[in-house]
N, C-alpha and C positions, 0 to 999 in steps of 0.2 A: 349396550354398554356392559362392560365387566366388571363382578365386583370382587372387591379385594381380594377376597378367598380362593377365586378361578384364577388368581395372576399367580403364575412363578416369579415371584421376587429375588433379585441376588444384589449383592454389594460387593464393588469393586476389590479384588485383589492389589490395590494401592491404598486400600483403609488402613489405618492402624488399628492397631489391636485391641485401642482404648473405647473404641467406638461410642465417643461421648461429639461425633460429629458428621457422621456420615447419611448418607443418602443409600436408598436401595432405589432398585430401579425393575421394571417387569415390560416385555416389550408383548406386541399384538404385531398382525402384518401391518395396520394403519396408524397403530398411536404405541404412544409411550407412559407409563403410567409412572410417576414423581414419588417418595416420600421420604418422610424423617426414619432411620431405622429403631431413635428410641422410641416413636409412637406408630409401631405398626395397625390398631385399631382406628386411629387418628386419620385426618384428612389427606389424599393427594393429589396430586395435579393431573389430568391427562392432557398431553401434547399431541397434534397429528407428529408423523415419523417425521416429515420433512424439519418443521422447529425444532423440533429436539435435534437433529442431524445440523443443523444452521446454528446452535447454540452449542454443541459440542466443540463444531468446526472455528465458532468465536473463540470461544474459552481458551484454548490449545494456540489460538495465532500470540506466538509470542512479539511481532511486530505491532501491534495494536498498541495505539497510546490511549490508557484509561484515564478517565474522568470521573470522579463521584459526581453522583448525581445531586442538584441541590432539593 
């Protein structure tokens, strides 16, 4: 497993500039590594590639009817 320090972290060129809400993100050939960009120290998620590819691929379907979850 990699830790934070071995990851190239970047955040999206769609952030704003305010960056009081963004994500960074650091990929591997197998996984994906998740975070908050105000707590770089802080906790993040790893994904295998494929979920993170399946949760990109959701996010993006503008035909999807969303639900909150209860």
């Amino acid at each position: 497993m990699s830790t934070t320090d071995e990851l190239d972290w970047f955040k999206s060129s769609y952030s704003g500039s305010e960056g009081d809400s963004c994500i960074e993100v650091a990929t591997r050939p197998n996984s994906v590594h998740v975070r908050d960009s105000k707590d770089a120290a802080g906790p993040h998620l790893t994904l295998p590639s494929h979920a993170w590819a399946a949760f990109v691929t959701s996010a993006a379907d503008t035909s999807a009817s969303w639900r909150p979850v209860a």
